[in-house]
C-alpha positions in Angstrom: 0.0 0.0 0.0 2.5 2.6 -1.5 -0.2 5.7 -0.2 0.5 5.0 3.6 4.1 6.5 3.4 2.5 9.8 2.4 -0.1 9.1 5.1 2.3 8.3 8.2 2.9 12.3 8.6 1.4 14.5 10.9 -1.4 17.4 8.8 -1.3 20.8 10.6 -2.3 24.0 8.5 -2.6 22.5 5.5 1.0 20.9 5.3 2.6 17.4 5.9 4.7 17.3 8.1 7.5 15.0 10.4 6.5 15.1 13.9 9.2 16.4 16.6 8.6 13.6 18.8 12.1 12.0 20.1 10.3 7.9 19.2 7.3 6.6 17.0 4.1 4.9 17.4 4.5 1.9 14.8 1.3 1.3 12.9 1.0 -2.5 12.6 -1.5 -5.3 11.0 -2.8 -7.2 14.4 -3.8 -10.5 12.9 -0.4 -10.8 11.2 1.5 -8.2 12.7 3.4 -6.8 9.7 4.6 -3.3 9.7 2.2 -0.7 7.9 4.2 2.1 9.2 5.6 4.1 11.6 4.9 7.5 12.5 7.0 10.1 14.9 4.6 11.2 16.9 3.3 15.2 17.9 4.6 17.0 20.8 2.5 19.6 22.9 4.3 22.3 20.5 3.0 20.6 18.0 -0.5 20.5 19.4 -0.6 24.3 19.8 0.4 24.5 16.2 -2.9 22.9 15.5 -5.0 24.2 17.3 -3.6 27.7 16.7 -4.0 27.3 12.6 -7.5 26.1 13.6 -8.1 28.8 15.4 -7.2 31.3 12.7 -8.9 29.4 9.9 -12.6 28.8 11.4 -13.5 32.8 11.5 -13.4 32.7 7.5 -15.1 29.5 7.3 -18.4 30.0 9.3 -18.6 33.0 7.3 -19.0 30.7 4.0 -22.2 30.6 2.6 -23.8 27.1 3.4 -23.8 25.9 0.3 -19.8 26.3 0.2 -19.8 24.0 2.9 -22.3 21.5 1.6 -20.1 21.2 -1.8 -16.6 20.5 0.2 -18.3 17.4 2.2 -20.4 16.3 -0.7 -17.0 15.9 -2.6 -15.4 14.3 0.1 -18.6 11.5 0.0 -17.6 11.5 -3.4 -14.1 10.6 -3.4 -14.6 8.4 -0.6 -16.7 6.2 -3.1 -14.5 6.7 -5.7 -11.5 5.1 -3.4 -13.8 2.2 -1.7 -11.7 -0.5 -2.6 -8.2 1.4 -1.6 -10.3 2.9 1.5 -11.8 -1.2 2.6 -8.5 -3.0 2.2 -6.3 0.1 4.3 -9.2 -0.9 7.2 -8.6 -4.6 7.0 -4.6 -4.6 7.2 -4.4 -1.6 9.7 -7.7 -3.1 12.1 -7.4 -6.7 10.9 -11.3 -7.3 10.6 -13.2 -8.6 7.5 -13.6 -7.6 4.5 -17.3 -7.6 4.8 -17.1 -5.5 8.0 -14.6 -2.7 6.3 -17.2 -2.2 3.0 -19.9 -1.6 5.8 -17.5 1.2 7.3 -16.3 2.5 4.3 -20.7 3.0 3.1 -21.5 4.1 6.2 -18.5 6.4 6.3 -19.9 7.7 3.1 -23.5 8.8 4.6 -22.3 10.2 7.4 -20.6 12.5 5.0 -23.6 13.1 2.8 -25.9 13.9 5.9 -23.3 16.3 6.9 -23.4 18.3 3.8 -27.4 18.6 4.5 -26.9 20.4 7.9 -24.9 22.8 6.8 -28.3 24.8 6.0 -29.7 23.9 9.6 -27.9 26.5 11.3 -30.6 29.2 11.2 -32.6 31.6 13.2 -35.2 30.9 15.6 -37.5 33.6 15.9 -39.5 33.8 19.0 -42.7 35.6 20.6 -41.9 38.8 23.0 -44.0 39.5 26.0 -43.2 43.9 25.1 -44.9 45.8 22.0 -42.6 46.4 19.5 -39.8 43.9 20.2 -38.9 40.8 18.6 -36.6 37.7 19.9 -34.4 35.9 17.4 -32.1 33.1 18.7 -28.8 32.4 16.2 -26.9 29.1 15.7 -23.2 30.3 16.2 -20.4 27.6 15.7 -18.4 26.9 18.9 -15.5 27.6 17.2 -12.8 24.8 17.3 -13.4 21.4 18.1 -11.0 18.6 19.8 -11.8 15.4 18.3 -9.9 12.1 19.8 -10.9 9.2 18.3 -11.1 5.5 18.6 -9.8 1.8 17.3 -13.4 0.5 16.9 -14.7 1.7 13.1 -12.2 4.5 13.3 -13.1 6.4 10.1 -16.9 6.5 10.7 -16.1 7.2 14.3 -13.9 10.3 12.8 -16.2 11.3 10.4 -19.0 11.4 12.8 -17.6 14.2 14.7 -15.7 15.5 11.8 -18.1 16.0 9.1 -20.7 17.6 11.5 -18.6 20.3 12.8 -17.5 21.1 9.7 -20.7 21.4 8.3 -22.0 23.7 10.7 -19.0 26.4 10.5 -16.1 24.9 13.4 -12.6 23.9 12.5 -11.3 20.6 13.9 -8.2 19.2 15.2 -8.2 15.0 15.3 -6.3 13.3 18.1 -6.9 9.4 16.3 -6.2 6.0 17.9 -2.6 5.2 18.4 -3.9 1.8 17.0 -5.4 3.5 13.8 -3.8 6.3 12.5 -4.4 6.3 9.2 -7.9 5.3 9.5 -9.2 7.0 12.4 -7.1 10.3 11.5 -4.7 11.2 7.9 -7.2 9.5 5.7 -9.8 11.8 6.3 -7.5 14.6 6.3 -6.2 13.7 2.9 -9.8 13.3 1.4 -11.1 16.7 2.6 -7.6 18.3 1.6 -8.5 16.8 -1.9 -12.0 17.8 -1.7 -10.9 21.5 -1.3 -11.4 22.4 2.4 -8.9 25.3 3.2 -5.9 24.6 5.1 -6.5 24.9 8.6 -9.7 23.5 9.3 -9.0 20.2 10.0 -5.7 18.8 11.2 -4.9 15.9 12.3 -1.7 14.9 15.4 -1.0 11.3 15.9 0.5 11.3 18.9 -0.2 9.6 22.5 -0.7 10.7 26.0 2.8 9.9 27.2 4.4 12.7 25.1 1.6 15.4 25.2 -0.1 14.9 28.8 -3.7 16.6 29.0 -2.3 19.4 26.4 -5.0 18.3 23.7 -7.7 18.8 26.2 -6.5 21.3 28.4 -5.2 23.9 25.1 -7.1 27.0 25.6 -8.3 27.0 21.9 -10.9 24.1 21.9 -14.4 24.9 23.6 -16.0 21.6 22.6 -13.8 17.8 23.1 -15.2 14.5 21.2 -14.3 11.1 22.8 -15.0 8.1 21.6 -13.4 5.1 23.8 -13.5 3.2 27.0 -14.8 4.2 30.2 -11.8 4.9 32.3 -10.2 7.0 29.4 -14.1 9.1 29.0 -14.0 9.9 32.6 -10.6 11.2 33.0 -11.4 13.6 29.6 -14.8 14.8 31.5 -13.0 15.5 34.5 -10.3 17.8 32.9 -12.9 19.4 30.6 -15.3 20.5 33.4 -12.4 21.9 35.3 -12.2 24.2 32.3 -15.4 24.9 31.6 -15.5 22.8 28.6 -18.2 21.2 26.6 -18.1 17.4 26.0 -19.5 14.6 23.9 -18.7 11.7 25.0 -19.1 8.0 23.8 -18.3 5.2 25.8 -17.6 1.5 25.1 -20.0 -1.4 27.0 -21.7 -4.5 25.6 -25.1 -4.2 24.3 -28.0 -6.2 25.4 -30.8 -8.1 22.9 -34.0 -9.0 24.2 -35.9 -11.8 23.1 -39.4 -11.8 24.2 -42.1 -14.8 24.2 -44.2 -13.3 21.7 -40.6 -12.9 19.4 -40.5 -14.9 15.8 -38.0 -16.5 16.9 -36.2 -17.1 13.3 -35.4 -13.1 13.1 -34.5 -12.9 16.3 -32.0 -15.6 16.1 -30.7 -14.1 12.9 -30.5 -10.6 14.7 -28.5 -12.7 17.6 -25.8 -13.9 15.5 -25.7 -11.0 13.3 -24.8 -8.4 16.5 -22.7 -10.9 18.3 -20.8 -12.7 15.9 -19.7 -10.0 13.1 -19.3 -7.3 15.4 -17.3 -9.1 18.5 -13.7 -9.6 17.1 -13.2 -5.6 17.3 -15.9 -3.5 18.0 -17.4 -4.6 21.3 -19.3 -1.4 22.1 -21.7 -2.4 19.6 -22.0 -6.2 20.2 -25.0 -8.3 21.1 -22.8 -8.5 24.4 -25.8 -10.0 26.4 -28.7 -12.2 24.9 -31.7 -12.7 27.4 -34.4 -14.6 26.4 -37.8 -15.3 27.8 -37.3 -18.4 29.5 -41.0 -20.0 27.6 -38.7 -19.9 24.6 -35.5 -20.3 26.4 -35.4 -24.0 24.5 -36.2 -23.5 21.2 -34.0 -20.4 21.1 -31.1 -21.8 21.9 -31.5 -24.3 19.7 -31.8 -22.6 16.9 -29.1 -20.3 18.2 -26.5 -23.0 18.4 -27.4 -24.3 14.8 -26.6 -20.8 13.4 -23.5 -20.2 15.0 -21.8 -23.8 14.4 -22.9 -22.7 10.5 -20.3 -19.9 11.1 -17.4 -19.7 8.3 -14.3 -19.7 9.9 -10.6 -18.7 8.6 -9.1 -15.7 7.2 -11.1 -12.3 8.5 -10.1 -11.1 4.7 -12.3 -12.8 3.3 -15.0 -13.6 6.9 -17.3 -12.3 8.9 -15.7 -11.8 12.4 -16.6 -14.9 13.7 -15.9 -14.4 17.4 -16.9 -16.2 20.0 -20.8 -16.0 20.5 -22.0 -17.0 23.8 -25.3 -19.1 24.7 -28.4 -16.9 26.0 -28.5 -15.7 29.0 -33.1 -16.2 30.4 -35.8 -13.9 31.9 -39.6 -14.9 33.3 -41.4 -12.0 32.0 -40.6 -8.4 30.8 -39.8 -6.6 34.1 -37.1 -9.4 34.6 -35.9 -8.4 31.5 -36.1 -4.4 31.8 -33.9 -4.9 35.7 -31.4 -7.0 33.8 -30.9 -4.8 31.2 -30.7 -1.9 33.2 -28.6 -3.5 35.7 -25.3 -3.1 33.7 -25.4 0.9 33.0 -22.3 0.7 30.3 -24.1 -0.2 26.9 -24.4 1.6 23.6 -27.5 0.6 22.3 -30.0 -2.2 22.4 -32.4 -4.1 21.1 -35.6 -6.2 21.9 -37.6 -8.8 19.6 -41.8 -9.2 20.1 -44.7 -9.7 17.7 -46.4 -6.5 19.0 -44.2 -3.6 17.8 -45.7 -1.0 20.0 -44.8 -3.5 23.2 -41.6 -2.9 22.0 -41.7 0.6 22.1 -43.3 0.0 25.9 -40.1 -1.9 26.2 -37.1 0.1 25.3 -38.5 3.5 27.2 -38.0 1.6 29.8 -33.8 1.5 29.5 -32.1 4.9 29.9 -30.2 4.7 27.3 -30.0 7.0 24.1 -30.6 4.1 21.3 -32.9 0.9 21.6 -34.2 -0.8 18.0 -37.8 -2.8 18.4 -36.9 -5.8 16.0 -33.3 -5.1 14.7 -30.4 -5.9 15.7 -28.3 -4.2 18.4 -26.1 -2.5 16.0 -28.1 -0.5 12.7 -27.0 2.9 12.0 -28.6 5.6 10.8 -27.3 9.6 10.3 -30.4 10.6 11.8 -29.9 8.9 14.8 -28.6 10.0 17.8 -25.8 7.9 20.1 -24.3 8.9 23.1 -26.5 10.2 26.3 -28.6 8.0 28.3 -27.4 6.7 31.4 -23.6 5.5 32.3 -22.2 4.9 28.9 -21.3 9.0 27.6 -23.1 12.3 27.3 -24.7 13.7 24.2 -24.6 12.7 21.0 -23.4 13.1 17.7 -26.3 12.4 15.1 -29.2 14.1 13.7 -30.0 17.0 15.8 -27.5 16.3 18.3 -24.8 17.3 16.4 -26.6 21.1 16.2 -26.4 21.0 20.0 -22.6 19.3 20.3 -20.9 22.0 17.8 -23.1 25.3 17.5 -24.0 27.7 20.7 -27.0 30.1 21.0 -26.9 33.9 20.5 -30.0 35.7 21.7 -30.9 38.9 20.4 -33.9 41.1 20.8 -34.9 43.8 18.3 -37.0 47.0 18.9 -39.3 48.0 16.6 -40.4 51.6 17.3 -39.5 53.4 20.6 -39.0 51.9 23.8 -41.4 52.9 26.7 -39.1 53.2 30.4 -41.1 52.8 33.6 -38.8 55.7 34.8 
């Protein structure tokens, strides 16, 4: 893959550049380990350098007209299709997942993008009633400026572009922090596909690096009012507690097994197939959004795992070039009734999303309001996602979101302003 040596740079301002680092992060294949690359990494210098060319460059940008905007990521969809081959195999050596699973990041990579470009004419007045004669009340979308982006190992490039694409959209520069594990994914790709799609330097850059050479300086850098994490628990607490300290807005989206819930009313035939689908191809490497815990009505406890067990035996096996990931799917964990279910579920607070399987849709729907969390499908699997919907929040596994119309609450801020019409009456 002769691209990755023009990849394995750090992107600040526009240029391509050798980090100043004193040692490297080595990008590596993990189910062969062969050498991709290596990469010196960014120091805290280099950070500011970033976020200071940000900085400069985002004042000029949210003064674009939208449909500026709109054509820079509607290129960038573009290209991306255009390189879907290139783009799927760089995913498979540098995460070591399928095939299969790489072509479903790389598409849904590409409507992230295209959704993107549609927000960037959502950013518009409000204009709301006043109580005085005369006066008018209109509330303005303002970008929050620049926006500190550290992303993650699990589906790094949607993961990237989900953060990325939105705050571009809506007037913000970025700076990208990727995955020590995926570099070029989670962090240069992108910033080579937007260069080529004609965003002006500045706007996004992109600083592979690690926390033993930089500290907190990526979070704690004056310049960023908004930070994005995507990742583990531990790691999302520590980036909430240095935020808050200064005042900082985060969005936050933390990793934790997902729960699907079969109930006695369920055809049992989708449900398995939803079973296997969100526990076997997304387990090998992206956990957050696995079928992490199957509970099944114990009436159907039999018959369920039955079937279950058939399907997964059926399983190919081998090379994850050419697989599903396989994993390691484990037997169905039972319930007597739906309030079992709905304290089981609940009683593990770290889960993206979920999922429960019943012949009556809209007891379902009953269902999943019942689990605090942001995202809950009503016969799907655990794992089906949409631009329009909205991840993150809920209870225990991150705060806000990044989808749909969270994404106008994660990167813009409100600017009231009142307008007389006519002269104002004083009281004194």
């Amino acid at each position: 893959m002769s691209f990755l040596s023009e990849l394995s740079r750090q992107y600040i301002d526009g240029e391509w550049l050798t980090g100043d680092g004193e040692w490297d992060i080595i990008d590596f294949n993990p189910r062969n380990g062969e050498k991709l690359c290596s990469i010196t990494v960014a120091t805290a210098a280099e950070v500011d350098s970033a976020y200071r060319a940000a900085e400069r460059a985002q004042p000029e940008w949210a003064g674009t007209r939208p449909g500026e905007r709109r054509a820079v990521l509607e290129k960038a969809a573009r290209l991306l299709g255009e390189r879907h081959e290139e783009t799927a195999e760089l995913i498979v050596e540098e995460l070591g997942v399928s095939r299969a699973l790489a072509d479903h990041e790389v598409r849904a990579t590409g409507r992230l993008l295209r959704a993107a470009a549609g927000q960037t004419r959502e950013a518009v007045a409000e204009f709301l009633p006043s109580l005085g004669d005369g006066r008018e009340n209109r509330v303005y979308r303002l970008p929050v400026g620049v926006v500190g982006v550290i992303g993650a190992c699990d589906f790094p490039l949607a993961v990237t572009a989900r953060a990325v694409a939105p705050a571009l959209a809506l007037g913000n520069a970025v700076v990208v922090k990727p995955h020590q594990s995926a570099p070029i994914a989670g962090g240069t790709l992108a910033a080579r596909i937007f260069e080529e799609a004609g965003l002006p330097a500045g706007l996004l850059n992109v600083l592979v690096t690690d926390s033993a050479e930089i500290g907190d300086s990526f979070i704690e850098h004056p310049v960023p009012k908004v930070i994005s994490f995507t990742g583990s628990d531990r790691v999302g607490r520590h980036v909430a507690a240095v935020a808050a300290g200064l005042f900082k807005r985060t969005v936050l989206e933390l990793t934790g097994g997902s729960a699907l819930v079969v109930l006695a009313d369920a055809d049992l035939g989708q449900a398995v197939h939803a079973a296997v689908h969100g526990r076997a191809r997304f387990r090998a490497r992206h956990g957050e959004v696995a079928a992490g815990r199957i509970l099944v009505d114990r009436s159907v406890e039999a018959e369920f795992t039955r079937r279950f067990a058939a399907a997964v035996s059926a399983l190919p096996a081998g090379d994850q070039r050419d697989q599903e990931d396989a994993g390691r799917p484990c037997a169905p964990e039972s319930f007597d009734g739906e309030d079992e279910a709905v304290r089981i579920v609940n009683d593990s607070p770290h889960a993206l999303s979920g999922a429960v399987h019943t012949a009556d849709a809209e007891r379902g729907v009953r269902f999943a309001r019942r689990i605090p969390r942001g995202l809950f499908h009503v016969n799907g699997p655990v794992e089906r996602h949409d631009p329009a919907e909205t991840h993150g929040g809920g209870t225990g596994f991150g705060t806000g979101g990044l989808d749909g119309p969270a994404a106008m609450d994660a990167f813009t801020t409100r600017k009231w302003i009142s307008v007389q019409h006519g002269r104002t009456v004083f009281p004194f």
